[in-house]
N, C-alpha and C positions, 0 to 999 in steps of 0.2 A: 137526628135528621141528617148531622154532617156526613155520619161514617156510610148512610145507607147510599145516598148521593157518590163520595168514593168508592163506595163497592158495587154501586151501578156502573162507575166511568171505565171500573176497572173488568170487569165481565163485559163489557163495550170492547174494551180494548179488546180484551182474548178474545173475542167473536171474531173480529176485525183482523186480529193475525190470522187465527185458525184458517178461515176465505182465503186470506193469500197465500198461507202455506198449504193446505191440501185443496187449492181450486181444482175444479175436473178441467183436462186438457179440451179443447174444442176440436172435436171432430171434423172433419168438411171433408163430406162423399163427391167424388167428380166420377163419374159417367163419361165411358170414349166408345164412339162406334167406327169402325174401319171396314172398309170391303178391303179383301185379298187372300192371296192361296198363301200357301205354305211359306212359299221362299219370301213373301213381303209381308211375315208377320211383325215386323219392326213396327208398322202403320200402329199397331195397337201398342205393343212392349214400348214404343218409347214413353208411354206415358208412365209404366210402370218405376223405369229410371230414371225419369224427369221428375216420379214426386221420391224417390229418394232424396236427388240433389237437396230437392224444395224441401222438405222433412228439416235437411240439413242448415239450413239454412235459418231457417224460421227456427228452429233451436238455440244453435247461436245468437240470435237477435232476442236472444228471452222470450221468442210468443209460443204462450199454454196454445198453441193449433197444431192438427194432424192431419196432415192429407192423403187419403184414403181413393187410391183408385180403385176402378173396375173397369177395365178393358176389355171389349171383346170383337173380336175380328170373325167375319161375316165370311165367308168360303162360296157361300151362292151368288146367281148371275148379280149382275150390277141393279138390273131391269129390279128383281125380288129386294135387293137391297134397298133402292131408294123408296120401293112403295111400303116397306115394313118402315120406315122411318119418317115419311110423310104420313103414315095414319097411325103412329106412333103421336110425334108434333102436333095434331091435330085431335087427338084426344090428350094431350097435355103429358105425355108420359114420353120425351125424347128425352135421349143422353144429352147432358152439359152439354161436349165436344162431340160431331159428327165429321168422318171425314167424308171427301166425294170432290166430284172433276166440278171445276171451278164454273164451269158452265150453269152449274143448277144454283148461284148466288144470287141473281137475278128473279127467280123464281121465290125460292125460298123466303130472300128477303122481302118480297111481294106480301107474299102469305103472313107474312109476321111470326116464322119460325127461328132467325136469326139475328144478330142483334151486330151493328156494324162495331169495329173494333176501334176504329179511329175517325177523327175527322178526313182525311188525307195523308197523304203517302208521308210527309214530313212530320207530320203529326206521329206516326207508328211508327217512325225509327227512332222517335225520341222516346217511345215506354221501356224500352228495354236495351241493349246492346246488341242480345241476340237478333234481335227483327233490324236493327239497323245493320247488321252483316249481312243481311238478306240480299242475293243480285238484285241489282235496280230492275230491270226490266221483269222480274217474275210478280213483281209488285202488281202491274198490268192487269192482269185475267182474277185478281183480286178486287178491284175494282168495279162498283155499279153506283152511278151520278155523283162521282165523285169520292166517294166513303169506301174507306176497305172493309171491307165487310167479311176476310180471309187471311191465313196464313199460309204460306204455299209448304208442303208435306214432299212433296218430291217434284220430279221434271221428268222429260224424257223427250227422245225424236224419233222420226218416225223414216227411216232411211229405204232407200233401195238397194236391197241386199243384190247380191248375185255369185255367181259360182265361180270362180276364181281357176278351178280343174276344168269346166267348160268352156271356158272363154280360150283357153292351152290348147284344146282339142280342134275349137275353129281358127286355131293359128295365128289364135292372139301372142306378141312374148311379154316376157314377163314388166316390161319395162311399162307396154302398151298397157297392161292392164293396171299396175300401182300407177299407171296418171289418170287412170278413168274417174276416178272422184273427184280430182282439179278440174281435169275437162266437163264432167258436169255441172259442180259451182260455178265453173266458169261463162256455163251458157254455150260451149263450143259441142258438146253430146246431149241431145235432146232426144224427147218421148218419141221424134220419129226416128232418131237414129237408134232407142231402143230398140222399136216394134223393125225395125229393120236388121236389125244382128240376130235378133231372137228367130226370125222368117228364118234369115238363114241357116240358123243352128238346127231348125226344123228339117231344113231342106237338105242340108248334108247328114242327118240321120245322128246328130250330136246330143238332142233330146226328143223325144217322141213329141209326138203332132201334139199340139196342147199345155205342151211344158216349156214353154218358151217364155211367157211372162201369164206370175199368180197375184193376185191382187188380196185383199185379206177377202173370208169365203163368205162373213158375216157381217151385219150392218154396222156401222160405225162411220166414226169422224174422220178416218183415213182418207178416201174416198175425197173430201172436200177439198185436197189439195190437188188433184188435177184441174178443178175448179180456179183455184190458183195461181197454178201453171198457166192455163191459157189467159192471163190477167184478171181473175174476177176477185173481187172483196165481197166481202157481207155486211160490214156496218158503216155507217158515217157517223164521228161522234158532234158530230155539228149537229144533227136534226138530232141526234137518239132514233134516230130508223133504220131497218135493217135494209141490206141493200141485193139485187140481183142483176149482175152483168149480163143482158138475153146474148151476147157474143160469147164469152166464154163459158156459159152455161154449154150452148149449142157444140160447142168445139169440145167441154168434157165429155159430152153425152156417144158423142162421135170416136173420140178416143176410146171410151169402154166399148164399142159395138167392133170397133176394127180389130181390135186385139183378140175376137173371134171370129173375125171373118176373114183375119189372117192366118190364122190358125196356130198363133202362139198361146191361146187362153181357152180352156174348152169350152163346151156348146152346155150352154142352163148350170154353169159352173157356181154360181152361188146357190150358197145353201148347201157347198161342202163341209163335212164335220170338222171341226177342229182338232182333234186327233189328228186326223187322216191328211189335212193340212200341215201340221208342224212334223209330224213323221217321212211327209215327204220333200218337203223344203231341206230340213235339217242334213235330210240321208243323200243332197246332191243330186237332187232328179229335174229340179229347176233350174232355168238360165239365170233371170230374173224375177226378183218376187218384192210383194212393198211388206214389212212388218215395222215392227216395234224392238226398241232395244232392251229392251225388258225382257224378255221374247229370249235375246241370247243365251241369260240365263237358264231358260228354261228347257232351250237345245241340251246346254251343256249338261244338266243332272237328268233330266228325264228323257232325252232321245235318244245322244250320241256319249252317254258316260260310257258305254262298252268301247269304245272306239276312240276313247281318249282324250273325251270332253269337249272342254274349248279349248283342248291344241289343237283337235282334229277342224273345229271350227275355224280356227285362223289358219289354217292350212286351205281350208276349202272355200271358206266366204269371205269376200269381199262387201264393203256398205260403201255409200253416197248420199249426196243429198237426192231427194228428189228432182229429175230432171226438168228441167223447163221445156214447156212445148212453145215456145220463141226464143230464135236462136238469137246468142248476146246477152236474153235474159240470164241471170246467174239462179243456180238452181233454188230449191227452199225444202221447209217439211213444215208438217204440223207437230206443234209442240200443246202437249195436253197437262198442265201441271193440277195434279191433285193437289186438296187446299183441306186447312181446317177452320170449322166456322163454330163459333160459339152459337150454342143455340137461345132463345129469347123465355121469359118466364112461360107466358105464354104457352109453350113447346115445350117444357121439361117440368112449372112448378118449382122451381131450384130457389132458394131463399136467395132475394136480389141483394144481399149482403156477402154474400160467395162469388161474386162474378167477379171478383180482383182474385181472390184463390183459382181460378180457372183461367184467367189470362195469364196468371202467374207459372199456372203450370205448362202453359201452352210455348212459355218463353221458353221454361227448362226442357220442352219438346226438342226447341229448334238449334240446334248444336252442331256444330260437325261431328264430334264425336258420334253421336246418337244417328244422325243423318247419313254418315258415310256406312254406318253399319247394314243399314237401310239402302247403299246405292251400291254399295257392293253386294249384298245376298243378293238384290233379286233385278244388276243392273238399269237402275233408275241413274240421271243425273242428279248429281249433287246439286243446294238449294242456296248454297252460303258462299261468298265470296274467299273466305275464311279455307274453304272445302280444297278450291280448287291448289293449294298447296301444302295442303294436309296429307305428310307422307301414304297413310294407306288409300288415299284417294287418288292421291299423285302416280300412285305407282299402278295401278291396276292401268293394265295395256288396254281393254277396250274400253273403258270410260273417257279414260285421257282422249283416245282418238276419236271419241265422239264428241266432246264434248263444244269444237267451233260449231257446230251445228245450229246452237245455239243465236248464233248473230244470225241466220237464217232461215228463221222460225218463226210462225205466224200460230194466233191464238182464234179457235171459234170466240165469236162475242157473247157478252154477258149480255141479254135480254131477254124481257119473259117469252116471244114470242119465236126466240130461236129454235125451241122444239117442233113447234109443229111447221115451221119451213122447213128444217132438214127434212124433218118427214115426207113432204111434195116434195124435194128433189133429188132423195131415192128411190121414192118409187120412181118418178121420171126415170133415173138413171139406170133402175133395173127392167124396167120397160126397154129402154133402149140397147140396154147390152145383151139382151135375151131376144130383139130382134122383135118384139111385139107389136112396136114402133119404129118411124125411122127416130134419128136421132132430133133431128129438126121437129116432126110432131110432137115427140116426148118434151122438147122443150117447149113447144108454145103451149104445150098440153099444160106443162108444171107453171107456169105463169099464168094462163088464166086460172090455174085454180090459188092462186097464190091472191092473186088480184078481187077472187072472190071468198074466200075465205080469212083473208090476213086484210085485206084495204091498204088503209094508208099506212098502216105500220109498215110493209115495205115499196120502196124505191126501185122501179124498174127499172134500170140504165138501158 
């Protein structure tokens, strides 16, 4: 009975080694979905890098785990993107990690598709090092009642370009023109002194009737900062309500209709193709125009590479902030930071034992290294405090000069019902700049419908 007893203990034992020495490594699949074109395929590749690092890492520390990405980056409109991943979510089959503009956190976490990452902002710089190098201020548009609910992916501003070779030709010199961006920060060149240099570039035959000032040709968040401009905000975080200034509503609505009845913007101008838009901005046929710095990039390989890329661009374009339509006011832009958001079981299914492998890998996301690679291809601003002295970030001429922009930067708010007000106050606004209203009815028009369909979620000032 004794030896059977030892030759049990001892088959125990080998059992016991054999499990430690050939256990199966633990796999852990993570799922990334990114909207973007070519030049900002980083959105999706950093994750690919990120789980190397992590591979690395978790090796060294002796854990049997393998992190196993799948990335994949989305090249169709934004619109097709988020509805393929809201009826994704909603049948339970969304990626771990989704990216998208921090405006849909509010929503999403509504729905119980994503899952907050921290209690508060002090709370997520303490999970990692990475997130605590994060700019304090991009922390913000991560944010809904409190809880981060995001990690920001990139930055970007949204400036007023202009021609640098036309402004020479109305007899600007060159001194007058490199102070034009002070003088707009500064409050001293506003939107009327705009619509007033562009008239006259009109009028001396320097750009053809309509090319004086282009706004972007399609709907978006740009737009909101003339809004702005004439003093209006959107949210108040005292109530959690959204808010509309009927003053400066009225005074943007006014601004887009004059900019065609001056005859610096053409007549039914939106709803130009976006080709046909970036081909002729880039090629110097405009005074003034509002885009995105992202955008540069995209001059530089896809429009004007015959012509010498972005030498030919900083030869020709000059940026600013957006100007203020009160003077003194110092200018501003809208700043749009895409974010990445873990998604919830709920929305993906993912074994709730994997969500520390996914925030893990979401730190190894957030790097300068990885990031600058990302704000260089496809100029975004850098996300890291870290960035902004990191030689290839440091050194790159248009980032650097964009990047005070930043301290003059204002975010659309995170709430569920932000969507459907922008909605009523573009159509408002394209009612008014197409003339189908004046501007004054376009706005009392967008407020009672605001007032009847939205209530008290927003605040009429």
């Amino acid at each position: 009975m004794m030896k059977k007893k030892v030759l049990l203990l001892a088959l125990s034992a080998g059992l016991i080694f054999n499990v430690k020495t050939f256990a199966k490594t633990k796999v852990v699949e993570i799922t990334v979905w990114a909207e973007g074109n070519k030049l900002e395929h980083m959105r999706a590749d950093a994750a690919y890098e990120a789980a190397r690092k992590l591979n690395e890492e978790l090796k060294k520390e002796g854990k049997d785990v393998k992190i196993v990405v799948k990335a994949y980056l989305d090249s169709s409109s934004w619109g097709n993107y988020k509805k393929k991943f809201t009826l994704a979510a909603a049948a339970g089959k969304a990626p771990d990690i989704v990216l998208s503009g921090h405006e849909d956190i509010a929503v999403w976490a509504h729905n119980g598709y994503i899952i907050p990452i921290a209690k508060n902002v002090s709370e997520v710089k303490k999970l990692a090092p990475e997130f605590a190098d994060v700019i304090d201020s991009l922390w913000k548009p991560c944010q809904w009642h409190g809880k981060v609910w995001a990690v920001p992916q990139d930055t970007e501003v949204r400036p007023l370009f202009f021609s640098k070779t036309k402004l020479k030709e109305l007899g600007w010199t060159d001194k007058e023109i490199a102070e034009l961006p002070e003088k707009i920060k500064n409050g001293e060149f506003t939107l009327d002194d705009m619509i007033k240099v562009a008239k006259e570039a009109v009028k001396k035959g320097v750009v053809k009737k309509g090319y004086g000032y282009w706004h972007r040709p399609r709907k978006g968040g740009d737009f909101i900062q003339y809004y702005f401009s004439y003093g209006g905000y959107l949210y108040d975080p005292k109530t959690d309500k959204l808010v509309v200034v009927k003053d400066a509503l009225k005074k943007w609505y006014a601004f887009q209709r004059r900019c065609v009845t001056s005859g610096i913007t053409p007549e039914n101008y939106i709803g130009t193709p976006w080709k046909v838009w970036h081909d002729t901005v880039s090629h110097d046929k405009v005074l003034f125009w509002n885009g995105g710095i992202w955008q540069w990039a995209d001059w530089a390989q896809n429009y004007v590479k015959d012509l010498g890329g972005e030498k030919y661009l900083f030869a020709h374009v000059g940026y600013a902030l957006q100007p203020s339509g009160i003077k003194g006011k110092h200018g501003g832009t809208l700043s749009h930071p895409l974010v990445y958001m873990i998604t919830s079981y709920k929305a993906s299914r993912r074994p709730k034992e994997n969500d520390k492998y996914v925030l893990m890998l979401l730190e190894k996301m957030t790097t300068k290294e990885i990031n600058t690679k990302h704000a260089i291809s496809s100029t975004h601003l850098g996300i890291l405090k870290s960035e902004l002295n990191y030689p290839p970030y440091k050194n790159n001429k248009f980032l650097s000069s964009v990047s005070y922009m930043l301290n003059y930067s204002y975010y659309q708010p995170n709430h569920p019902m932000y969507g459907a007000l922008f909605d009523i106050l573009w159509n408002g606004m394209v009612a008014a700049e197409n003339g189908r209203m004046t501007p004054e009815a376009a706005a009392e028009n967008a407020i009672q419908q605001i007032k009847f369909e939205l209530g008290d979620a927003v605040e009429i000032k």
